[in-house]
Residue, then its C-alpha position, 0 to 999 in steps of 0.5 A: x749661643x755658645x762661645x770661647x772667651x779665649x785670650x787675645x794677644x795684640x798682634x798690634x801695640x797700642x801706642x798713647x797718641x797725642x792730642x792731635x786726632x790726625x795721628x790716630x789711625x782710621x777706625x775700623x769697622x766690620x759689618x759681618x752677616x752669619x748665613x748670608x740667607x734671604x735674597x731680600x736681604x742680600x740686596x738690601x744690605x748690598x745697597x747700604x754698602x753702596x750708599x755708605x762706602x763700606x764693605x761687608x763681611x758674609x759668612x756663607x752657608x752651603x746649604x743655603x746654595x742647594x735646592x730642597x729637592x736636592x736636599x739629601x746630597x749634603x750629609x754633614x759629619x755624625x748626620x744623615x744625608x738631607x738634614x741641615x739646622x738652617x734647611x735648604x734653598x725652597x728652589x732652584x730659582x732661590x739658590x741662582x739668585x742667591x749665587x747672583x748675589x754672591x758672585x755680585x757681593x765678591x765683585x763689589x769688595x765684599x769678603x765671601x767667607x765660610x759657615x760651614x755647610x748645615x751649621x751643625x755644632x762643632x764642640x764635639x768634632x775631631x779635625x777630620x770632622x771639620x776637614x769634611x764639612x769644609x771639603x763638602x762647602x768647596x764642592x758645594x760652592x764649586x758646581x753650584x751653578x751646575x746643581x742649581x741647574x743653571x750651568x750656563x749661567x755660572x760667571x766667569x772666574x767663577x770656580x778660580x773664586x771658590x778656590x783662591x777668594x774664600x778667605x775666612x771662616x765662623x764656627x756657627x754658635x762660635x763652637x769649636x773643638x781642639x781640632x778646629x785650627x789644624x782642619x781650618x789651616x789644611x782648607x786655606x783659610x787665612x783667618x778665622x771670626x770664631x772667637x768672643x772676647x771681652x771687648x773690643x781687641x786687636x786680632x791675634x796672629x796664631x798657628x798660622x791663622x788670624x783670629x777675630x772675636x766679636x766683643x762683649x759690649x755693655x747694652x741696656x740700662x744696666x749696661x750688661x755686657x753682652x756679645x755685639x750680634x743680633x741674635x744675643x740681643x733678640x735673646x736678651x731683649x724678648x727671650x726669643x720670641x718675636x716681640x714686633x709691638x717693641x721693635x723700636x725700642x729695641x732698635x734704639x737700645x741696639x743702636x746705643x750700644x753699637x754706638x756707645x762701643x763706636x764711640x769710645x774706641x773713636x775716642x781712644x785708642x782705635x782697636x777695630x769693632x766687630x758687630x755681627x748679624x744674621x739674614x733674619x730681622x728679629x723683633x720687626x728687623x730692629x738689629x738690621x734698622x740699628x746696624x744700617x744707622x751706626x753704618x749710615x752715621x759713621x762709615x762715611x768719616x774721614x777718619x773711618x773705614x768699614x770694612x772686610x776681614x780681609x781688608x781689616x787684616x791689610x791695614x792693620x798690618x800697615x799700620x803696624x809697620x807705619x808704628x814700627x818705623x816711627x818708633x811708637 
């Protein structure tokens, strides 16, 4: 997958705390699923959060809202009409059941946040460019229940939703353009996950947009760097191609290195960890088993919370006001 390792500032100082583990802050932890796809998947995941008091991040994609049969109402830009990388809802039955999820997953905490529509890259495109496929994923997400031919099913609130409670966007491949900010700014978003970063680091505040990058975290017995999602380690580990006979190797490889880069900011200085995953269980599902581990074993500490990017964002302004008044 293609990404920025662009610089981070620290919107936040890292103070040297003391030997007390009560004067550090929570640890952060945000789960954060790209596609937002399979209705199994949706459940299965809503569930963890349940069991594990933790909230999630899920970064939508429209087309996955739309029916096959209504295929060629979508164009993405330089596309023609029906064609998306990720394809469609099978049926009308698929795409309310993924809608039930959505609103369900909003209601429960869960920051609803956008993929783009088709899941095209970006490199290339100018700021109108993504304006449109941003203007297409609001319209899409707001007559949803209406072209999934289930009006009458559509909840309450529904369309105040889509317009105030979209909060953030990931560019798909992590591939943006010069013009990617300015579109994101005009659409309302107020954070963007599009970014790589060499480690674990605190968000920078820029232009008006919160960015996150998913980190770089060793992995393997070499410990080779690599981006903490799913499908890097489905690339590494067996090329891309399903390799089910090892999955549980994987997951153990996985699960160590997610616990690895838990562990030493828990033991440091406390910058959030990012991890990102797919609604695809790659080589046997060994990435979901390694995820739902690391949130089983870790999110119900004290000392932790795993959450949203929007929650993410709250605290971490409040505990940068809590460090500006006790003079750290």
């Amino acid at each position: 997958m293609r990404f920025s390792a662009l610089p981070l500032a620290l919107c936040l100082s890292l103070p040297s705390w003391g030997a007390d583990a009560t004067e550090k802050p929570k640890q952060l932890v945000m789960i954060s699923f790209d596609g937002a796809g399979a209705n199994d998947l949706w459940q299965r995941s809503r569930d963890l959060a349940k069991r594990t008091n933790a909230h999630f991040t899920y970064f939508l994609s429209c087309t996955l809202v739309i029916e096959r049969a209504n295929a060629k109402s979508y164009q993405g830009p330089h596309q023609r009409p029906g064609k998306s990388n990720i394809g469609f809802a099978q049926t009308a039955e698929e795409a309310r059941g993924r809608l039930a999820h959505v609103w369900q997953a909003h209601l429960e905490g869960h920051d609803i946040s956008s993929h783009t529509c088709g899941h095209f890259d970006g490199k290339n495109w100018a700021a109108a460019d993504w304006e449109t496929e941003f203007t297409t994923f609001h319209n899409v997400l707001t007559d949803a229940w209406k072209i999934a031919g289930a009006e009458a099913e559509e909840p309450a609130g529904w369309k105040d939703f889509v317009k105030n409670d979209v909060p953030g966007f990931r560019a798909p491949y992590f591939s943006v353009s010069p013009g990617l900010v300015e579109a994101e700014r005009k659409a309302g978003f107020r954070y963007d996950a599009s970014l790589v970063t060499k480690g674990p680091a605190m968000p920078e505040e820029k232009d008006g947009l919160i960015r996150f990058g998913l980190p770089l975290i060793p992995e393997g017995p070499s410990n080779r760097p690599i981006i903490a999602m799913d499908y890097n380690l489905f690339i590494r580990h067996s090329a891309g191609i399903e390799n089910p006979s090892r999955s549980g190797e994987f997951e153990e490889r996985a699960y160590s290195a997610f616990r690895a880069a838990f562990d030493r900011q828990y033991e440091g200085n406390r910058i959030p960890l990012q991890i990102g995953l797919h609604f695809v269980e790659m080589n046997g599902g060994a990435y979901w088993r390694a995820m739902e581990r690391l949130v089983t074993d870790v999110c119900g500490k004290q000392d932790v919370a795993c959450v949203s990017y929007s929650e993410a964002i709250r605290m971490l302004k409040e505990r940068g006001k809590r460090q500006e008044t006790s003079g750290l």
